[in-house]
C-alpha positions as CSV (number, residue, x, y, z in Angstrom):
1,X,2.4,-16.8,1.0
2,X,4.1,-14.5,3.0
3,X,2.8,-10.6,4.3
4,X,5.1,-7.9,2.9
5,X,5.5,-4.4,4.8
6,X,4.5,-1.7,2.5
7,X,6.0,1.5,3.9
8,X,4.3,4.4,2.0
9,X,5.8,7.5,2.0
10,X,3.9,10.2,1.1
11,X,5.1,12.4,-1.6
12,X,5.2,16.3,-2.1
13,X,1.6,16.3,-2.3
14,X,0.9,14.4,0.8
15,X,0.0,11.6,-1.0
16,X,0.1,7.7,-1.1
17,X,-0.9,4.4,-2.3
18,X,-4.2,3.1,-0.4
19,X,-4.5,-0.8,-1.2
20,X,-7.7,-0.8,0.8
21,X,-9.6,2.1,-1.0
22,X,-7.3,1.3,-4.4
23,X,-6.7,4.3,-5.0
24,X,-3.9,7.1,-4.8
25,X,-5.2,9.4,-1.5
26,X,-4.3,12.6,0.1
27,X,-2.8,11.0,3.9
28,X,-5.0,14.0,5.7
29,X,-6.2,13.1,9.1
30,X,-10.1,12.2,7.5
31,X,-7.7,9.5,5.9
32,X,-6.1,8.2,8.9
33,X,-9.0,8.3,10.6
34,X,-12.0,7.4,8.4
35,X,-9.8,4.8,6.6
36,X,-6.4,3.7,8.1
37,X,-6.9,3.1,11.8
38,X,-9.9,0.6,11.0
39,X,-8.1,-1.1,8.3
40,X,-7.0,-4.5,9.1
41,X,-3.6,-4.0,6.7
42,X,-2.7,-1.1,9.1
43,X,1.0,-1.1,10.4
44,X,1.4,2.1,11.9
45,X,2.5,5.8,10.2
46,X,6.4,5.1,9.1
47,X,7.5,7.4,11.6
48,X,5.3,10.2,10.6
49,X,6.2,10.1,7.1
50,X,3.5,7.8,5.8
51,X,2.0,4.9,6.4
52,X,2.7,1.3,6.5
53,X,0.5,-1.1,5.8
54,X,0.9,-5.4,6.5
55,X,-0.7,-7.6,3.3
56,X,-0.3,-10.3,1.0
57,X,1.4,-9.3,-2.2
58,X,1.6,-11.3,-5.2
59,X,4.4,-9.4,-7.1
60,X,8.2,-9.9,-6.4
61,X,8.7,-7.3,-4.2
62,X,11.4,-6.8,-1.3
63,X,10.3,-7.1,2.3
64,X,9.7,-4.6,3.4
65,X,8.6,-2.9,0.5
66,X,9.4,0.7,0.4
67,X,6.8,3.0,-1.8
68,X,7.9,6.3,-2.6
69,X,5.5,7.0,-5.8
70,X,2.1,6.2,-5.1
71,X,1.1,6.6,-9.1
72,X,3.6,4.0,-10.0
73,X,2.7,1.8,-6.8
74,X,-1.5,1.7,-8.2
75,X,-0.9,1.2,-11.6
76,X,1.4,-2.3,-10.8
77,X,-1.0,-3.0,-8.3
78,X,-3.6,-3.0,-11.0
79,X,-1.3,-5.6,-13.8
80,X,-2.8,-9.2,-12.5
81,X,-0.9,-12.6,-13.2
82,X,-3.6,-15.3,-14.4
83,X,-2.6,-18.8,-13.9
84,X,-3.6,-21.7,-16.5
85,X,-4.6,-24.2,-13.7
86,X,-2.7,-27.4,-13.4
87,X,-4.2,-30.4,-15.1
C-alpha cells in the first residue's frame, strides 16, 4: 500500500482533520507544536494554509488528497472496511 498526501486545509474556524489525535482540532500554534511537528505523518503546513500530513489510507482517495471539510474528512475516517479472510 501506497502513502497518500493529505493536504488539510483549514476552514473558517481554523480548523482540520487530525488523523493522529482523531479528531477535528483548532490548527493554533499549541497544535503545531504540541502535536504536528512530532508526528511521524507530518508533511509540512500546505503553504500556510493547513497542514499536510503523509499516511497509509485505506479508502479510494486521489493522491494527493485534498481536505477542505474536516467534519466530513473524521466521520469517513471512522466507516472501516472488514475483510472475510481468504480460505
Amino acid at each position: 500500500m501506497a502513502q497518500v498526501l493529505h493536504i488539510n486545509i483549514a476552514d473558517t474556524a481554523g480548523c482540520v482533520y487530525c488523523c493522529l489525535r482523531n479528531k477535528v482540532v483548532q490548527l493554533d500554534q499549541e497544535q503545531k507544536e504540541n502535536y504536528c511537528q512530532g508526528c511521524g505523518m507530518f508533511a509540512g503546513f500546505a503553504d500556510g494554509l493547513g497542514v499536510e500530513c503523509l499516511w497509509i489510507d485505506m479508502r479510494p482517495v486521489n493522491n494527493p488528497h485534498v481536505v477542505t471539510e474536516p467534519l466530513k474528512e473524521f466521520t469517513s475516517n471512522q466507516l472501516k472496511q472488514i475483510y472475510k479472510p481468504k480460505p
